[in-house]
C-alpha positions in Angstrom: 16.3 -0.4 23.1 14.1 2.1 25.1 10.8 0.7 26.3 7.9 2.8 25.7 4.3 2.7 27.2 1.7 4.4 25.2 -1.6 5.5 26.2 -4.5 6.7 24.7 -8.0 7.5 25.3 -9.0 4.4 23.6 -7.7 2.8 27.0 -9.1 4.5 29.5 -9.1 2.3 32.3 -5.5 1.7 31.9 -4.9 5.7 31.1 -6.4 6.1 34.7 -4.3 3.6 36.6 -1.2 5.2 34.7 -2.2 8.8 35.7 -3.0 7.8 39.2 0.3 6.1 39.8 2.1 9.0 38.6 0.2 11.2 40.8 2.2 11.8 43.9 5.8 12.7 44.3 6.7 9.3 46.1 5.8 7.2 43.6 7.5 9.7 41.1 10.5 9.0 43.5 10.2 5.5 43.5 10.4 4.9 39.5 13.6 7.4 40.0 15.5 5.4 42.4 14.7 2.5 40.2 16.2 3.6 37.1 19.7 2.6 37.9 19.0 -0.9 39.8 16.8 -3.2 41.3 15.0 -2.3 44.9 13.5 -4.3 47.6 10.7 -2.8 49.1 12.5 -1.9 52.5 16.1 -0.8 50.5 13.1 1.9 48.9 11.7 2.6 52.8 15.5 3.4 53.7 16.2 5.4 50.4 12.9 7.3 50.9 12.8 7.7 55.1 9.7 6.6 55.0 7.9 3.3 56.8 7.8 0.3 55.5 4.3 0.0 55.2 4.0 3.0 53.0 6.4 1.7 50.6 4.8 -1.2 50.2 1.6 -0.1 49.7 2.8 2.8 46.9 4.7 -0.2 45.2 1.5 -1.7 44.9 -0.3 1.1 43.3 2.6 0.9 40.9 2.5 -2.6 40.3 -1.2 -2.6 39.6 -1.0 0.1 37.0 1.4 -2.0 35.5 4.8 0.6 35.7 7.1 -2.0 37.5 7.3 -5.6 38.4 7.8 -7.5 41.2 9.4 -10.6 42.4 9.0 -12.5 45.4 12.7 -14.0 46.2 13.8 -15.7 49.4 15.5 -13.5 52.4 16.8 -14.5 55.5 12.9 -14.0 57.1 10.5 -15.6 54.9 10.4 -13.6 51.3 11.4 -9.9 50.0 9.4 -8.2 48.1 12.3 -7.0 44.4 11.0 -4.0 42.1 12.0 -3.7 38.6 11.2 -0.5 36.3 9.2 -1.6 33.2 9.3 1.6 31.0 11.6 3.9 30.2 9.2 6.6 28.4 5.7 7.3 28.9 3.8 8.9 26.3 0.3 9.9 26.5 -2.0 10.3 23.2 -4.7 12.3 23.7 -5.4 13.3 20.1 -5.0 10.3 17.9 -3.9 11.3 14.2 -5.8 10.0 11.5 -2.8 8.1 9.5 -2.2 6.5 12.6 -5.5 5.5 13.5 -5.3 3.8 10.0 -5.4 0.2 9.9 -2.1 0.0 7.2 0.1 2.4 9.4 1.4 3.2 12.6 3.0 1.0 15.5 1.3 -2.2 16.4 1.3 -5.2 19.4 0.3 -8.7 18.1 -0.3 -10.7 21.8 -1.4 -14.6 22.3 -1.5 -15.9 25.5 -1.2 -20.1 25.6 -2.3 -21.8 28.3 0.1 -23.8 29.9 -1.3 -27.1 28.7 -1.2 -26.6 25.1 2.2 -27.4 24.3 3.0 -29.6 21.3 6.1 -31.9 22.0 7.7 -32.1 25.6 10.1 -34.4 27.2 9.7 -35.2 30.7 11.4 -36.4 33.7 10.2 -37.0 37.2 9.5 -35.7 39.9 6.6 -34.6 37.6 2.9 -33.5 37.4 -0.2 -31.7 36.1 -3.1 -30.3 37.8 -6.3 -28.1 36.6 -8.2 -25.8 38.9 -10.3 -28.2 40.0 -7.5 -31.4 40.8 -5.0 -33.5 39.7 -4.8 -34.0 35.8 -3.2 -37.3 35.8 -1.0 -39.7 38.5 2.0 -38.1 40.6 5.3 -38.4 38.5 3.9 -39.8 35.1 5.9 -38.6 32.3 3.1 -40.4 29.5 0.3 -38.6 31.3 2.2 -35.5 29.9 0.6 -36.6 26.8 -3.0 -37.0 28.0 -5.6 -35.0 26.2 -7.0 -33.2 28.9 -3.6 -31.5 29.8 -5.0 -28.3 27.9 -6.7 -27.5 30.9 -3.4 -27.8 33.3 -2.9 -24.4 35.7 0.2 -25.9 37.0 2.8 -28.4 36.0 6.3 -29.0 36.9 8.8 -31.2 35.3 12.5 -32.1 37.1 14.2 -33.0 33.6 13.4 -32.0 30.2 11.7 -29.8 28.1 8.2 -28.2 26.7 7.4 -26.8 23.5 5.0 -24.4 22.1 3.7 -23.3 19.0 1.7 -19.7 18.6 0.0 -18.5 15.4 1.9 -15.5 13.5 -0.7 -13.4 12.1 0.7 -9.5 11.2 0.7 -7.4 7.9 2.8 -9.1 4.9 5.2 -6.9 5.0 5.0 -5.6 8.7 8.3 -4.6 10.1 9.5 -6.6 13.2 10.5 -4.6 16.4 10.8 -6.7 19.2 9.1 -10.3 20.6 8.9 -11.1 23.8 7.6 -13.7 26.0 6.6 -13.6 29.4 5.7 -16.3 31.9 5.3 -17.0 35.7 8.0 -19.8 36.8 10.3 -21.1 39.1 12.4 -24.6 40.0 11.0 -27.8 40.7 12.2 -29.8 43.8 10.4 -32.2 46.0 7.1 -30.2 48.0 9.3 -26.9 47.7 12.2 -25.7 48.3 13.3 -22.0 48.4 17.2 -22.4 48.0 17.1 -24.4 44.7 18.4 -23.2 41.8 17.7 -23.9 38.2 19.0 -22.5 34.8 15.6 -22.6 32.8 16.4 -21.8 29.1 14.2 -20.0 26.1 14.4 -21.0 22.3 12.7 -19.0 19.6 12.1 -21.0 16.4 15.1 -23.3 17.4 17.7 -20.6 18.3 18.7 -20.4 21.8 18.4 -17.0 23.4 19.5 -16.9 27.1 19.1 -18.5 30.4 17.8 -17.2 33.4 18.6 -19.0 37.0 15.4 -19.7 38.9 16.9 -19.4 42.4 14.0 -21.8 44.3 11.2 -23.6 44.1 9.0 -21.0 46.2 6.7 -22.0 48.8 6.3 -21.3 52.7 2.7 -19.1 51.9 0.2 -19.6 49.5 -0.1 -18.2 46.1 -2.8 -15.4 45.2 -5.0 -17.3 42.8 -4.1 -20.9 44.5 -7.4 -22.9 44.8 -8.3 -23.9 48.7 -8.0 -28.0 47.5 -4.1 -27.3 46.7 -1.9 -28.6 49.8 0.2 -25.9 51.6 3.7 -28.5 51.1 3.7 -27.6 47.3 4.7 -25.4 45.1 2.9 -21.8 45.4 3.9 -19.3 43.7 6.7 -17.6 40.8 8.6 -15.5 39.5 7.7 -13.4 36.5 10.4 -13.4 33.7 10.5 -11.9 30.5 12.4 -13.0 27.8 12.8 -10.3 24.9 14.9 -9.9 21.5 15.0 -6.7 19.7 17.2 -5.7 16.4 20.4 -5.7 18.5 20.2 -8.0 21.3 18.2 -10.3 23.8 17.0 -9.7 27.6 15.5 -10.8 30.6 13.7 -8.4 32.2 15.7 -5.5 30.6 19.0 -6.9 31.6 21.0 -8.4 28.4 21.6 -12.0 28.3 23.0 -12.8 24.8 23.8 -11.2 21.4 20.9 -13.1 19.9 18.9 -10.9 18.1 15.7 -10.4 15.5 17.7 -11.3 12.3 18.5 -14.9 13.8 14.9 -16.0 14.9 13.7 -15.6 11.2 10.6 -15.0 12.0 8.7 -13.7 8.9 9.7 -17.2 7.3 6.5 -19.1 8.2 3.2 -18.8 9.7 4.2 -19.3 13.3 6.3 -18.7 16.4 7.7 -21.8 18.1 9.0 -21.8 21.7 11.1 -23.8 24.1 11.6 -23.9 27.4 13.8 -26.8 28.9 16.5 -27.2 31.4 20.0 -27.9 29.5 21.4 -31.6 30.0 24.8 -29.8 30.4 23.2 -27.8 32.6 25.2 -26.0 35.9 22.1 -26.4 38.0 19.5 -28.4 37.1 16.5 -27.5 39.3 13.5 -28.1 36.8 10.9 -26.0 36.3 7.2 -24.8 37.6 5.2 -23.3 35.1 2.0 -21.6 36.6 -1.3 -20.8 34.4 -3.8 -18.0 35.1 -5.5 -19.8 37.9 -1.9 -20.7 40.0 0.1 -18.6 42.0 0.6 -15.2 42.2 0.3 -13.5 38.4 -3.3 -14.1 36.6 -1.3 -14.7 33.5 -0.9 -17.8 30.8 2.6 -17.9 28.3 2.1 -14.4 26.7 3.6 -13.8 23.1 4.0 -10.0 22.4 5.8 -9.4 18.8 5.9 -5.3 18.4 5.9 -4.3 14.4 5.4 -1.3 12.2 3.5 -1.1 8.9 4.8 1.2 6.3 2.0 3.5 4.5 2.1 2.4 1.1 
């Protein structure tokens, strides 16, 4: 499935970010050398002949106007910077036509973001925890405090064994035509303080069907997250990885790369008012690392656990 960002002048703010990342030949250059694979910052200094200073400051122009992503993954020195294309057509809409402007026609986004805390069932194994912006939530490795009602206003919590499940709202046109779901998160492993060489296979279900695995490779640490408040201690956990799960018509992905052969037909997702999600570490299980999930005040991406389903209403 090609990914397509559209812009129009209903967005400005974003339309200008776009435009001004695609306003140089170097960054131009950049999303080129990244169609075929995966760069580090420096691989795109080398590719480029250019210093590695400049690269990384066009990769954040590019990462800010939301054209490719970035991972933070451990190197032999600390932690290299991966780039990922997002997009593989751009369209701009300048004029908008009418029967698309229509309420009852065109192409559509429905998007929730949950915060981390709201999940409705879980199953929890220590080392384990929960903490708001402000402090801890409940006591160090309490798997009943999962359960505590003020753990809707968690921004960080990390579980060694188990699994956490979320319910979102489905609210599009009867009738609306499903293209895609995705969701998208900011997580790693869990090990004791951190550690940046520990893998985990962290696993998504939509409405009970299993649709891939992705293997955290650490729990990262060794400099503080972005959005980290000054109170949290330097020996934790800091920061992410930003995955996206997705499941068109024909398949499932993370971050563009296919996974499984699940696909849209198998979710059943027009079937009931909701969306239910999973995410657990496998008892069978090759590594199991646990899991860090971060909220929009922790780490490094101001994000919660974003649902985007993409649909199409039919004119009648």
């Amino acid at each position: 499935m090609i990914d397509i960002l559209e812009l129009s002048m209903d967005n400005a703010d974003e339309l200008v970010k776009v435009t001004h990342a695609l306003s140089t030949e170097l960054r131009l250059r950049m999303l080129a050398l990244l169609n075929s694979r995966r760069m580090n910052v420096a691989e795109l200094a080398e590719a480029l002949e250019i210093p590695v200073s400049t690269s990384a400051s066009n990769v954040k122009v590019l990462e800010q106007a939301g054209l490719i992503e970035t991972e933070l993954l451990p190197a032999s020195r600390g932690a290299m910077k991966v780039c990922s294309r997002i997009y593989d057509d751009i369209r701009i809409i300048i004029n908008v036509p009418e029967r698309l402007a229509s309420a009852d026609h065109g192409e559509y986004c429905y998007e929730i973001a949950m915060p981390i805390g709201n999940f409705t069932a879980c199953e929890v194994a220590p080392t384990c925890g929960m903490v708001s912006e402000t402090g801890p939530i409940i006591a160090g490795d309490s798997p009943a405090g999962f359960f505590h009602p003020d753990r809707v206003y968690a921004q960080l919590l990390w579980l060694r064994k188990g699994y956490l499940e979320y319910r979102y709202p489905l609210e599009i046109p009867q009738g609306a035509e499903i293209r895609q779901i995705q969701f998208s998160m900011e997580i790693c492993s869990e090990a004791p303080n951190y550690e940046n060489d520990w893998p985990s296979d962290i696993t998504l279900w939509i409405n009970n069907v299993e649709v891939g695995t992705w293997t955290s490779p650490g729990d990262f640490g060794g400099r503080r997250g972005k959005l980290n408040p000054s109170w949290w201690i330097d020996t934790g956990t800091q920061f992410g990885a930003l995955k996206t799960w997705s499941v068109d018509n024909t398949r499932s992905t993370i971050d563009h790369q296919e996974i499984s052969a699940v696909h849209l037909g198998l979710l059943k997702l027009t079937e009931q008012s909701h969306v239910d999600l999973r995410l657990g570490v496998k008892e069978n299980a090759k590594f199991k690392g646990g899991i860090n999930l971060f909220g929009k005040k922790f780490g490094d991406y101001e994000q919660d656990l974003v649902m985007k389903i993409f649909y199409s209403v039919n004119p009648i």
